[in-house]
C-alpha positions in Angstrom: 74.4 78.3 222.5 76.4 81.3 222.2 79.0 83.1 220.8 82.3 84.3 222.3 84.2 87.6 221.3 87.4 88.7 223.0 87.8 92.3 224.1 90.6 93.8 222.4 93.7 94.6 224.8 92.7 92.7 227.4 92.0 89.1 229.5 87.6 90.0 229.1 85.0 88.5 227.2 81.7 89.3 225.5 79.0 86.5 225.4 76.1 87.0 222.6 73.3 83.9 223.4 72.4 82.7 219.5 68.7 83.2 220.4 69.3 87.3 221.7 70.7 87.8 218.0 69.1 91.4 217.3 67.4 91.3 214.1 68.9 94.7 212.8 72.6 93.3 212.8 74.0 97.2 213.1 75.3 96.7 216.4 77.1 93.4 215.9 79.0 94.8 213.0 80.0 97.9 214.9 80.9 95.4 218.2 83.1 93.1 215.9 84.9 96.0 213.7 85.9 97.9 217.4 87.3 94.2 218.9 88.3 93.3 215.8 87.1 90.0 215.7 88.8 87.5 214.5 87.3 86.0 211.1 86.3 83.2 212.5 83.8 85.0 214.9 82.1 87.0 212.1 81.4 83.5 210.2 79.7 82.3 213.3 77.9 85.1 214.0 76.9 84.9 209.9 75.9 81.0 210.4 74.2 81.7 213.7 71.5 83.9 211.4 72.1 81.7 209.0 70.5 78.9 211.0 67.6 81.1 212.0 66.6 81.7 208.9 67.4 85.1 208.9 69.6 85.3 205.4 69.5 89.2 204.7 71.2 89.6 208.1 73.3 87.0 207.5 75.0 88.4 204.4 75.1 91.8 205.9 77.6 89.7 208.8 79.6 88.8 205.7 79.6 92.1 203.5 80.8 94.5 206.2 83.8 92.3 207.0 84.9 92.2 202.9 84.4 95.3 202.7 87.0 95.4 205.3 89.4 93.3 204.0 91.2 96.1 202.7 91.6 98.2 205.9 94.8 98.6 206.8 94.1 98.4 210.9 92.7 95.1 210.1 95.7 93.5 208.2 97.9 94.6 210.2 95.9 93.4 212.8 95.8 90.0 211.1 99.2 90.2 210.1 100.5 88.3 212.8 98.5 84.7 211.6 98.9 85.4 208.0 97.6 81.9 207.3 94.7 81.7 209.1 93.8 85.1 208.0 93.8 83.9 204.5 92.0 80.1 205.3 89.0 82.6 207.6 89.0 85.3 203.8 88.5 81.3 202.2 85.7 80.7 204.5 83.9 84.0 204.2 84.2 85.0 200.5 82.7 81.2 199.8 80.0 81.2 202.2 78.9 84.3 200.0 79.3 82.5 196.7 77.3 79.8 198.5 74.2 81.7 199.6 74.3 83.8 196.2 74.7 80.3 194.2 71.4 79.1 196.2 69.5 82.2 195.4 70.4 82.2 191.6 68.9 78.3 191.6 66.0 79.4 193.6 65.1 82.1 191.4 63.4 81.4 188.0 60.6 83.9 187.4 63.1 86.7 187.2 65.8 86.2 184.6 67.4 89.4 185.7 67.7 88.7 189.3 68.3 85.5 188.6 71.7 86.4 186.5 72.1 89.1 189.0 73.2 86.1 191.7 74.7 84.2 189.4 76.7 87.0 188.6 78.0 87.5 192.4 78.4 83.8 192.9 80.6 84.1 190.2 82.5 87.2 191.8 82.9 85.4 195.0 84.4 82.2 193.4 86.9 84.2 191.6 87.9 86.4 194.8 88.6 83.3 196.5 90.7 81.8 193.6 92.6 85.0 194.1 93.6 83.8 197.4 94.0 79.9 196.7 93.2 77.9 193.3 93.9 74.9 195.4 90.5 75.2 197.9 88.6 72.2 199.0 86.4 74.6 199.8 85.8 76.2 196.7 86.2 73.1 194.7 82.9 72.0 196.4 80.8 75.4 196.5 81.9 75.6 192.4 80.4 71.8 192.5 77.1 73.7 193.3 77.3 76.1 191.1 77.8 73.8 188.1 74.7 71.5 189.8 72.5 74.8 189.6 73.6 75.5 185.8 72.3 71.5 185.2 69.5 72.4 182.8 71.6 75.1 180.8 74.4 74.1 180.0 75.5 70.7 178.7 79.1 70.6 180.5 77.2 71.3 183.7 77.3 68.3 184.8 80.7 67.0 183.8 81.7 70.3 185.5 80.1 69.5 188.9 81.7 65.9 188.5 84.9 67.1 187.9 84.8 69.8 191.5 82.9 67.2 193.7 86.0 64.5 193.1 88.1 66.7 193.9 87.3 68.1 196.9 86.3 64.1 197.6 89.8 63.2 197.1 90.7 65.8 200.0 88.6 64.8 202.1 86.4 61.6 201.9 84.6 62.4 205.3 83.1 65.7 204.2 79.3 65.7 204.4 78.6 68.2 202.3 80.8 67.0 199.6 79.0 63.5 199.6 75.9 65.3 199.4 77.2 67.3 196.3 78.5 64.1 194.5 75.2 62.1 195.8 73.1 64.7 193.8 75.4 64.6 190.7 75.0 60.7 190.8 70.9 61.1 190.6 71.4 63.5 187.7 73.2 61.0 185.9 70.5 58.3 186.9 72.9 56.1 188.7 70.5 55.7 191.8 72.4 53.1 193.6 75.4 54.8 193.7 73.5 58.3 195.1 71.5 56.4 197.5 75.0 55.0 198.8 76.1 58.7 198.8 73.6 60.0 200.8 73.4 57.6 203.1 76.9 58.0 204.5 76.7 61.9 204.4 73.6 61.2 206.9 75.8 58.7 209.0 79.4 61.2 209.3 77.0 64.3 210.2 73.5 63.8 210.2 72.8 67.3 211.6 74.3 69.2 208.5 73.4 66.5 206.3 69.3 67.5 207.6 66.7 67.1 205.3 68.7 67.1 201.5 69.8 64.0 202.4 66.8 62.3 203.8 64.8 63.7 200.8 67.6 62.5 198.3 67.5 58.8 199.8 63.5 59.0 199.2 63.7 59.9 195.8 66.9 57.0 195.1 64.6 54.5 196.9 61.3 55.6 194.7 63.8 55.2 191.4 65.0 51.7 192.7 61.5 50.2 193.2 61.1 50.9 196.8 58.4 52.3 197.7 58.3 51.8 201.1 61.5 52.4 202.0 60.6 56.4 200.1 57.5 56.9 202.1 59.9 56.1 205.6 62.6 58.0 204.3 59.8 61.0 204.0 57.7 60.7 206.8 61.0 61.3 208.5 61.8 64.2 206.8 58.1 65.7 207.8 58.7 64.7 211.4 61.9 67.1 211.6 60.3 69.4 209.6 56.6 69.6 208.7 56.6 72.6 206.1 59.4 70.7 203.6 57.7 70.8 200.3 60.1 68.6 198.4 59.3 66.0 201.3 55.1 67.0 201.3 55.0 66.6 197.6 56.7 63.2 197.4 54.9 61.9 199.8 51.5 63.0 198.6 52.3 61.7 195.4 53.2 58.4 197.2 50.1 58.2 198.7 48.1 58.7 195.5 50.2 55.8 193.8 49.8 53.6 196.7 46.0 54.0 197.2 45.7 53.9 193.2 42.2 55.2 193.7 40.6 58.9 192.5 41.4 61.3 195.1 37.3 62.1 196.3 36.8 58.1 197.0 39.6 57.8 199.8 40.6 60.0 202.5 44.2 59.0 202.2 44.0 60.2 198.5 42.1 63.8 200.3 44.6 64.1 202.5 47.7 63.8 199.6 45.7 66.6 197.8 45.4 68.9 200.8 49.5 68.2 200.8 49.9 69.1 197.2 47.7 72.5 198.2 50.1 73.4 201.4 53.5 72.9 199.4 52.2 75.4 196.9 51.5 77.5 199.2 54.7 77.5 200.7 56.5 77.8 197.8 54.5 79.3 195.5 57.3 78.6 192.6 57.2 75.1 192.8 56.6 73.8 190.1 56.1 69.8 190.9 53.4 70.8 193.5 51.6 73.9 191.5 51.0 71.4 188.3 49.7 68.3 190.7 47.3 71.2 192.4 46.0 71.8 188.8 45.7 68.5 188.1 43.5 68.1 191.2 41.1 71.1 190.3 40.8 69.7 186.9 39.8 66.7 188.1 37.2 68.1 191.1 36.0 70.0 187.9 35.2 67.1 186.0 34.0 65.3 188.9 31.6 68.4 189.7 30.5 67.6 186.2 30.0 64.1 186.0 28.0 64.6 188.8 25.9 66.8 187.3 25.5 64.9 184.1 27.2 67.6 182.2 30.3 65.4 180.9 30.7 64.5 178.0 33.7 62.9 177.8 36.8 63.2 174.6 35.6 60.0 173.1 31.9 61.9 172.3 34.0 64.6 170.9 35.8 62.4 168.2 31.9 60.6 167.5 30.5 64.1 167.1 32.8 65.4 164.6 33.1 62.0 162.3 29.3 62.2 162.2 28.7 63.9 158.5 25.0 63.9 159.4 25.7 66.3 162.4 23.3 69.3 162.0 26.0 72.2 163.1 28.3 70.4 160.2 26.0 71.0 157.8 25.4 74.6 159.0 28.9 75.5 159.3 31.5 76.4 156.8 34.0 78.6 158.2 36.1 76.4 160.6 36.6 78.3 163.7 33.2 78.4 164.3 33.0 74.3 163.3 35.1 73.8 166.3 33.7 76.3 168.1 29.9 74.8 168.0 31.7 71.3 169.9 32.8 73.3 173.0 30.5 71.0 174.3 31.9 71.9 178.5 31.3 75.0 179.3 33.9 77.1 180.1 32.5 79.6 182.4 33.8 77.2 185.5 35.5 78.7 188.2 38.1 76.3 188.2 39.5 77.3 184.5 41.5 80.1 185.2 42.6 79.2 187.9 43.8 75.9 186.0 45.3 78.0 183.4 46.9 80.1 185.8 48.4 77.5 187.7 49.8 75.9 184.7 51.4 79.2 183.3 53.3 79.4 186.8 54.3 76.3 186.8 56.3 76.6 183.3 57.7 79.8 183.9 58.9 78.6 187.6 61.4 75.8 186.6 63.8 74.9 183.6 63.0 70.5 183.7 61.2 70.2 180.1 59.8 67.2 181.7 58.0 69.4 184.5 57.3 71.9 181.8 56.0 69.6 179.4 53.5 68.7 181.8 52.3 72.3 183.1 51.9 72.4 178.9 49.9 69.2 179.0 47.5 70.4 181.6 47.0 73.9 179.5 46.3 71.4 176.5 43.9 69.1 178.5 41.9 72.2 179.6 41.3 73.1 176.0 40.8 69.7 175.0 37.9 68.9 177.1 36.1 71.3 176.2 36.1 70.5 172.7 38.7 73.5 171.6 41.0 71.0 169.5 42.6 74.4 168.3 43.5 75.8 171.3 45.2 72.3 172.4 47.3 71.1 169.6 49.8 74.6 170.2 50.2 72.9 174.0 50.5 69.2 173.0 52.6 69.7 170.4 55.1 72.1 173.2 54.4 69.0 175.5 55.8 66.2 173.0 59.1 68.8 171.8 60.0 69.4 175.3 59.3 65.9 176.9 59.4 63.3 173.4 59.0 60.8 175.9 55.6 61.5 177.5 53.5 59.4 176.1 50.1 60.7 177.2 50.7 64.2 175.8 51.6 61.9 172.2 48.4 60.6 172.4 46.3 63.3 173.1 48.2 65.2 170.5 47.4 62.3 168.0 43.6 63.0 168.7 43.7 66.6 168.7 45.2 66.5 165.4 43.0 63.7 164.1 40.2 65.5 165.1 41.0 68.7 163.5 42.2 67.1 160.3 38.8 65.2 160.1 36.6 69.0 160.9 39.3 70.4 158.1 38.1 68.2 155.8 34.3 68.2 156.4 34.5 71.6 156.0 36.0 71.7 152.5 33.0 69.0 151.5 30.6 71.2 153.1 32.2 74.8 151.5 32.4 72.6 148.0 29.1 71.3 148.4 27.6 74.7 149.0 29.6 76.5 146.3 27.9 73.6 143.4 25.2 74.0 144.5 25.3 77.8 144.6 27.0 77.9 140.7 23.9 75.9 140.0 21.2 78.6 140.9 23.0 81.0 138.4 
């Protein structure tokens, strides 16, 4: 493919091949300003790095030319096709608010850069109101913007709802607006009705509609009680593109459901593991695949220990400290060091930390309280089985506030707390036993 630019002042051409794109864009810019390229050309030279992957160079394409807008040279240049002039200013200044809308919902470890995009996306949108308040265009990219705000604000997704019909009712065969709606739909649960969605963006372009779309009718088929139809839907997505990690998790955790065995007695249960360990490292902020890699070296932990004869699992820990005849008990007064005497795993295990650590990224990677409710569960369970009831309860009880719903982090709560309320009240026998029995000497 390539890309055509008219030489100013005459009947010539320059050709640019997509795949000759320098990666410094310098000389593109300065090519484009001396033609004076129409709009249109800088937006495909933008896209063209776009689709390479190369997104700094791709907003440089975009800057240069609105920071020209203003140049008189240029408008009068432009002059002549006032209207297309303004439709190509549409197109530019919301492909910007696009790309900075997807960084600011990418970002979550860095509030500031985080606002930072937000903030731009924000300036874009309102530059192109400027221009038009009646843009398809920007109806949909503010559809995105109010998708990204999902988990912070509660209008968020009445907002999206509200942009996504109406750049629908301008145009029912836009694929990207179909995929904006589709996604509102899931949010809302309504799983039929996204599946539907996605489906026809796939059918009117199945190019743009790529892998959202595949990896949105996976996760309406899982929600719907197809299973099957999930693991096709992202198998496909890993045969276009092996290194999608929505698409690697999904399907690991799939696999794991499916097989309904503990991942070191089956190889497919290995091999969803060793998919859970590549989407973290491809995207070391996601938070879905960093939590299911904890889970896994929690569980190879307790698997190293079971094999060693070393486990003792929670069930021994509630027998231990309802037994009033247990000699540390007896010994013990002060209750930190109660508790401490029933670390009964040792901690010193090299998968630990690295649990912990894992866990902490996870929560400070997203904004689902359901995902971090369950990076807070596996902090809890770490403390929990080795017999720090303590340390646990802070992360069970975060667990239960964020997610009310998650009913094994309830439980586990319940016996943290029972366990520590029944070590609360030995002690106070024990420290009122020894305090008689001390008044008695004197």
């Amino acid at each position: 493919m390539s890309i055509i630019i008219p030489v100013r002042g005459s009947a010539n051409t320059v050709e640019v091949f997509n795949d000759e794109l320098p990666d410094n864009p310098a000389d593109v810019i300065d090519l484009l300003r001396a033609e004076l390229a129409p709009l249109g050309i800088w937006c495909e030279f933008a896209v063209a790095y776009h689709g390479q992957g190369k997104h700094d160079q791709f907003r440089e394409i975009l800057h240069s030319v609105v920071d020209a807008f203003d140049v008189y040279e240029m408008q009068d240049f432009y002059r002549r096709e006032p209207s297309s002039f303004g439709e190509d200013q549409l197109r530019i200044l919301n492909l910007l608010a696009a790309s900075a809308t997807s960084s600011f919902m990418k970002e979550h470890l860095r509030k500031d850069v985080r606002d930072a995009w937000r903030q731009k996306a924000l300036e874009y949108i309102g530059r192109a109101d400027n221009i038009s308040t009646s843009s398809p265009l920007t109806w949909l990219v503010k559809a995105m913007f109010w998708i990204g705000e999902y988990h912070r604000d509660k209008n968020a997704s009445q907002n999206a709802g509200y942009y996504a019909d109406s750049s629908l009712r301008n145009s029912d065969s836009s694929c990207v607006a179909n995929l904006a709606k589709a996604t509102i739909l899931f949010h809302e649960k309504k799983y039929a009705d996204a599946l539907w969605l996605y489906v026809k963006a796939l059918r009117l372009d199945p190019k743009a509609a790529g892998a959202s779309a595949r990896v949105g009718i996976g996760f309406c088929a899982y929600q719907l009680g197809d299973k099957a139809k999930a693991v096709a839907a992202f198998e496909r997505v890993l045969g276009l593109n092996p290194s999608n990690v929505e698409a690697l998790t999904a399907i690991a955790l799939l696999k794991l459901d499916l097989t309904c065995v503990r991942p070191d007695e089956s190889e497919t249960a290995i091999s969803a593991v060793r998919m859970f360990s590549r989407a973290a490292e491809l995207r070391p902020t996601y938070s879905i695949a960093i939590n299911h890699h904890a889970n896994h070296l929690f569980w190879k932990w307790q698997a190293d220990l079971e094999k060693s004869g070393t486990l003792i699992s929670s069930s021994a820990h509630f027998c231990l400290a309802n037994n009033p005849s247990s000699k540390p008990l007896s010994a013990r007064v002060n209750l930190p060091c109660m508790l401490s005497k029933y670390k009964l795993i040792s901690s010193h295990n090299e998968h630990v930390p690295e649990i912990n650590n894992l866990a902490s990224r996870s929560y400070h990677c997203t904004v689902v309280p359901e995902i971090q409710a369950e990076a807070y569960f596996v902090l809890g369970r770490n403390s929990h089985v080795r017999g720090d009831m303590e340390g646990a309860l802070p992360y069970y009880t975060q667990a239960c506030r964020l997610w009310p719903g998650f009913a094994l982090a309830q439980f586990r709560l319940a016996q943290a707390s029972s366990t520590v309320l029944r070590l609360s009240i030995q002690a106070f026998h024990v420290g009122a036993n020894s305090l008689g029995r001390s008044r008695c000497r004197h």
